[in-house]
N, C-alpha and C positions, 0 to 999 in steps of 0.2 A: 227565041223559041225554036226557032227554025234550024240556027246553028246548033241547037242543043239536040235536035232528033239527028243532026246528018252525025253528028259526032255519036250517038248511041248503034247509028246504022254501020257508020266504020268500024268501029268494036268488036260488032257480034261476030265477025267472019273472025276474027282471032280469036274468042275463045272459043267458038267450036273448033277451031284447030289447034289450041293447047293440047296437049298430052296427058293421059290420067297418070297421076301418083301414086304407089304401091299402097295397099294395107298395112297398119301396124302390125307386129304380134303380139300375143299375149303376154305383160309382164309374172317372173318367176319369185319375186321378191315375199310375196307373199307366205312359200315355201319355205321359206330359209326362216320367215319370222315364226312358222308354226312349229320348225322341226326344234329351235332357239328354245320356244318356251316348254316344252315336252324335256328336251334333254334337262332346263333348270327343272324342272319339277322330279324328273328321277333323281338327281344329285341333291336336292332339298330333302328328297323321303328316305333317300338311303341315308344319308349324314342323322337324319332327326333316328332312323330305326337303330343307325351305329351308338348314337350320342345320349339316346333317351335314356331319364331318371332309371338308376338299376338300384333294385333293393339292398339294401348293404347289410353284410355280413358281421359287420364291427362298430363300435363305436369310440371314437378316439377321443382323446383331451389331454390334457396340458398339466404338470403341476410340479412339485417337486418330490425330493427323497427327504422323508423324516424318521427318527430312530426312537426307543425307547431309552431314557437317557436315567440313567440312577446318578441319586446325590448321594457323595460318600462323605461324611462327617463324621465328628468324635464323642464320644460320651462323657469323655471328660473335659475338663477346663485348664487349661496351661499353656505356656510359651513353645511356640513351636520350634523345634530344634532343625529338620531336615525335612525336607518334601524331597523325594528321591525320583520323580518324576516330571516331565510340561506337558503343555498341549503337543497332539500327535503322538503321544508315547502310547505303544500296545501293552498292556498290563496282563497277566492272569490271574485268576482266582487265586486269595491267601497272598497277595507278592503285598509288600512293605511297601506304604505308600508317606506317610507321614509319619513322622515320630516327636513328642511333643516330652520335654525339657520333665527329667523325672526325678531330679537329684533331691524335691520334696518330699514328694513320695518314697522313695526310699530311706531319710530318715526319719521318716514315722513309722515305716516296717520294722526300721530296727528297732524304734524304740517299742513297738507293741511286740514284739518280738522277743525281748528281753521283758516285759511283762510276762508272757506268756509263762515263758520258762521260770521265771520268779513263783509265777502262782502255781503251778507242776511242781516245785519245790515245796512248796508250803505243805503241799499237798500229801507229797512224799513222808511230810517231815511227821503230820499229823497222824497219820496213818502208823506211822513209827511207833508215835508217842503213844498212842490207842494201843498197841500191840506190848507196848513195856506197862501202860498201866493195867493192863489185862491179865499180864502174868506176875506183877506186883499182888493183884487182886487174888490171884488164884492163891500163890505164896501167904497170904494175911491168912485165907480160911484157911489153908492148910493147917496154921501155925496155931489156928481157935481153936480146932479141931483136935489138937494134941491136947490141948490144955496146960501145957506148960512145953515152953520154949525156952531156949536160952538166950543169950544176950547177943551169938554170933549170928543169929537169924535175923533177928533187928536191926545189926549193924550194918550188916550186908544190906539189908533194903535202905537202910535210910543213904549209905552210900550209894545203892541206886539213884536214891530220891535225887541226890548231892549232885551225882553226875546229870540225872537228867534236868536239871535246872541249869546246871552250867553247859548244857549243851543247847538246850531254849537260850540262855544269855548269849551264847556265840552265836545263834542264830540273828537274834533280834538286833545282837550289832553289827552283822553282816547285811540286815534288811535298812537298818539304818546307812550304809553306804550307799548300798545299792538305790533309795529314797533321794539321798543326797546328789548321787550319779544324774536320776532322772531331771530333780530341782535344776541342776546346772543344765541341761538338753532345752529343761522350760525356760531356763531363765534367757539362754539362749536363741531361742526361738522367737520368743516372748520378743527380746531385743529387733530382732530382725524384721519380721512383720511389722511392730511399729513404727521400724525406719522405712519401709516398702508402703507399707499405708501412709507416709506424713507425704512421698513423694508420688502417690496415687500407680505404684505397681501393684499394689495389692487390695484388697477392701478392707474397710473396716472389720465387716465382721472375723474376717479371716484374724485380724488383731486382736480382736475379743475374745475369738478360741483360742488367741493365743496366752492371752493373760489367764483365762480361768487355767487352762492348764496348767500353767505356772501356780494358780492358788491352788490348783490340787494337789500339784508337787509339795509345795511346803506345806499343807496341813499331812499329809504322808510322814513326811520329816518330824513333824513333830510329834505325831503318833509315834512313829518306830520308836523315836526317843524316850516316849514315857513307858513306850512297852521295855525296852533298856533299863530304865531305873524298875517297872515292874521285877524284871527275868531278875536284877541283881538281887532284890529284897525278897525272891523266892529260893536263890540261891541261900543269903544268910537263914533263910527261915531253916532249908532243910540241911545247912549244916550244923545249927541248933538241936535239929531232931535226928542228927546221929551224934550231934555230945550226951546227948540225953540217953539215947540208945546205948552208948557204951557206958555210960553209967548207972543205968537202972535195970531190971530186968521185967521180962515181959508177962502183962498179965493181960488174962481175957476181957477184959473192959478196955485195958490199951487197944487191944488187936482188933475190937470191933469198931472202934473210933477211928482207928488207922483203915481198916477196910471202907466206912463210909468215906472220908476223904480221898481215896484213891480212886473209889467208884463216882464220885463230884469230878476228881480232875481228869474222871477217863470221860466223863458225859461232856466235860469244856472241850476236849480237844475233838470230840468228835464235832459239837456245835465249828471248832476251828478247822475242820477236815469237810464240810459243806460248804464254807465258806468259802476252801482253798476253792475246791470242785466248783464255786459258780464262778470264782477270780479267774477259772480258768477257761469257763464257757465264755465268761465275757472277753477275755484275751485272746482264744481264739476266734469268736466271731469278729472283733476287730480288725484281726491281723489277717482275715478273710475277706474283710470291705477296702481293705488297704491294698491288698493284693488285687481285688480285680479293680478298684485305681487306676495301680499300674498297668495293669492289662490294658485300659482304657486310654494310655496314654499313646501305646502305638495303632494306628489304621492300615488296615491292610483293603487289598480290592474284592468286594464281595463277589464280583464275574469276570470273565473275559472278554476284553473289549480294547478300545481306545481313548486314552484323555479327552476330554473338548474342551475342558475351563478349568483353570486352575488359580484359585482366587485368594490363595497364601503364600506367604513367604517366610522365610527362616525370621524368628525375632517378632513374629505377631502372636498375639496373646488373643486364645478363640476361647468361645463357651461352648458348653453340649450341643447340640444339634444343629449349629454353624456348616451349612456346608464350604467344605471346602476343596472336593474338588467333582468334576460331573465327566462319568464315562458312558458311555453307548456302546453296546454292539454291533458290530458291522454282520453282523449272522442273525439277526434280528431287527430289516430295516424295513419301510414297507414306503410308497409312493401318495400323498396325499393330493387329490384333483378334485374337478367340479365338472358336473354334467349339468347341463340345462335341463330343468321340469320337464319339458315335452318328451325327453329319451329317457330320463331315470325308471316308467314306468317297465321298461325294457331290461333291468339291471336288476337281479338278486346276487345276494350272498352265497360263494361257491361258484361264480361261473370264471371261467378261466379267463385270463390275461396275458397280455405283454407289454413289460416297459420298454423303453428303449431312452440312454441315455446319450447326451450332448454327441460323447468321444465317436459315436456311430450313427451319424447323419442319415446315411442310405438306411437304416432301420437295416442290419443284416445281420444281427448279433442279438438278439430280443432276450430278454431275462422272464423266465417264467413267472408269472405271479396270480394269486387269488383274489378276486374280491370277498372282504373280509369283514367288511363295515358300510353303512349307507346311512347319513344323516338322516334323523326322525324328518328333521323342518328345514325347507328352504332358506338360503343366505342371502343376505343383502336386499327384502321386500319390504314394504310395507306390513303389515298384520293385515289388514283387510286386502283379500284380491277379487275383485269382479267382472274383470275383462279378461277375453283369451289371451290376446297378447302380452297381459302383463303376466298371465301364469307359464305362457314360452319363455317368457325373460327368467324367470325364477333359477337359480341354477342350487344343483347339493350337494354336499362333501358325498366323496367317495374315499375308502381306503381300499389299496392292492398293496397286499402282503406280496413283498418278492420270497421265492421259496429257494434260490441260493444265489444268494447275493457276489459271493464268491470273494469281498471287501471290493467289490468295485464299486458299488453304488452308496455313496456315504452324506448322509446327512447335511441339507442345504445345496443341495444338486438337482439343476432341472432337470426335467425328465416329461416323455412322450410315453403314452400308454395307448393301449386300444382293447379294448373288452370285446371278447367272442361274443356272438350271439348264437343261439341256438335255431340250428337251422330246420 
């Protein structure tokens, strides 16, 4: 213990002789962390005032180019002979597009054609015949009327009679030809169709109109023919009544007998001058269903536009309303998209647009367009919706009419749009 106070006693005189140590100063770090957070907080409120939600003036989507596309098809039924166009062809209105195999139809034009003119004949003929028994008739009274006629009055008519019977016979055997003419066209025909139907180019029925017409042809034939043996036994008749005529003389019981039979045969021909007149309504109405037929056989383009499909070839056999082939117009296209439910509220009919397609990325070319259309109902939901979220998810057709296309925007082509809003 002893040693321990001498050693505390040695001590003291050296640390009071130690030397004092300077004061710290004040650390500045402080400052640099205050000025640190001040500056992040101006560069955080400038960035969010630069960067914050800005109300938008447009509203953009996505979709493609679609066109109104016409089906061009034929009214009639036949072998297609030429399609004079393919896909990508620009057509215009009235330009030949198909022409379908007519060498049918043409001869059944002829053959109702040469009907036609046959019953125009007849008709000709009857009217003739009414016109000679008219002045025969006038001739009879006159000759009552004298009360005594001579023999050269009678003779003369009955050689009227003579000629106009042998000119009825040269008729009815020139109807008989021309009967026979037609027989061979049916029998021919007839032929054809049943070898076309046994090999299924044809239908049956198309074979059955061909047979009956072949039976019409020869009941024809055989009419004309008995009207032939008719015309000759009308011929003997009135050359009978001008041997008679030249050997007898005329009395008024004759001349009124002869005027009733003249006035019979002027009433037949007229019944035969109706007849001609309706042989030839019905020939012309025929040869007017035959002709627009043929009309029917070629197609022409009802607009101006471009091909998209062309779904025949030379050697195919189409029925009516077949189409065959599908144009668009490029002056007529308009851009089909979808907006999400939550923006459609923001979207009518008539507000302005711009598409923008693929070929101009930067959007520096925009093609003017309207909105034109806006889906009743939402796409792709369920029927029931009860949550927000699911009615933001809903999205709706939209259409934007481009209003000049200019043919650069064509059908099947993406396309970028953004509808104005009004500000």
């Amino acid at each position: 213990m002893t040693q321990s106070t001498d050693s505390a006693i040695a001590s003291a005189p050296q640390s009071l002789e130690a030397p004092l140590s300077p004061k710290p100063k004040p650390s500045r770090r402080w400052l640099w962390l205050l000025a640190g957070t001040v500056a992040i907080s101006g560069i955080g409120g400038g960035a969010y005032w630069l960067l914050r939600p800005q109300a938008s003036s447009t509203i953009a989507l996505s979709g493609r180019i679609e066109g109104y596309e016409t089906d061009v098809s034929t009214q009639g039924a036949g072998r297609v002979e030429a399609v004079t166009v393919r896909e990508g062809a620009t057509v215009t209105k009235g330009q030949l597009l198909v022409r379908l195999d007519d060498e049918e139809i043409r001869s059944e034009l002829a053959a109702v054609t040469s009907q036609l003119e046959a019953a125009k004949q007849r008709e000709a003929e009857a009217r003739l015949q009414i016109s000679v028994l008219e002045s025969q008739i006038a001739d009879a009274q006159l000759n009552l009327q004298q009360s005594e006629g001579d023999t050269e009055g009678k003779v003369a008519e009955a050689e009227a009679l003579v000629a106009t019977a042998q000119a009825v016979l040269s008729q009815e055997k020139a109807r008989v030809k021309e009967a026979e003419a037609l027989r061979a066209q049916a029998q021919v025909d007839r032929d054809r169709y049943a070898r076309l139907a046994s090999l299924g180019a044809e239908t049956q029925q198309r074979a059955d109109l061909a047979q009956t017409a072949l039976n019409t042809a020869q009941a024809a034939v055989a009419s004309r023919e008995a009207a032939v043996v008719a015309a000759r036994r009308a011929v003997e008749i009135a050359q009978g009544k001008l041997t008679q005529a030249q050997t007898t003389t005329l009395n008024p019981d004759r001349q009124v007998t002869n005027i009733s039979r003249l006035q019979a045969q002027r009433d037949q021909a007229r019944v035969a001058l109706l007849g001609a007149q309706a042989d030839v309504k019905t020939a012309e109405a025929n040869r007017q269903l035959i002709q627009s037929k043929l009309n029917h056989l070629t197609v022409n383009s009802p607009i101006n536009g471009v091909v998209t499909t062309r779904s025949v070839e030379p050697g195919t056999v189409v029925l009516p309303s077949r189409p065959l082939l599908r144009i668009v117009d490029l002056n007529q296209v308009y851009m089909r998209g979808f907006i999400p439910g939550g923006q459609i509220a923001q979207i009518r009919v008539g507000q302005p647009a711009r598409v923008y397609l693929d070929n101009d990325p930067r959007h520096q070319n925009p093609l003017k367009a309207t909105v034109t259309a806006i889906d009743a109902k939402a796409s792709f939901t369920p029927e029931n919706i009860y949550f927000q979220r699911d009615r933001v998810e809903q999205v709706f057709g939209v259409r934007l009419s481009i209003d000049q296309p200019g043919g650069f925007a064509k059908p099947g082509m993406p396309a970028d749009a953004e509808i104005l809003l009004p500000q």
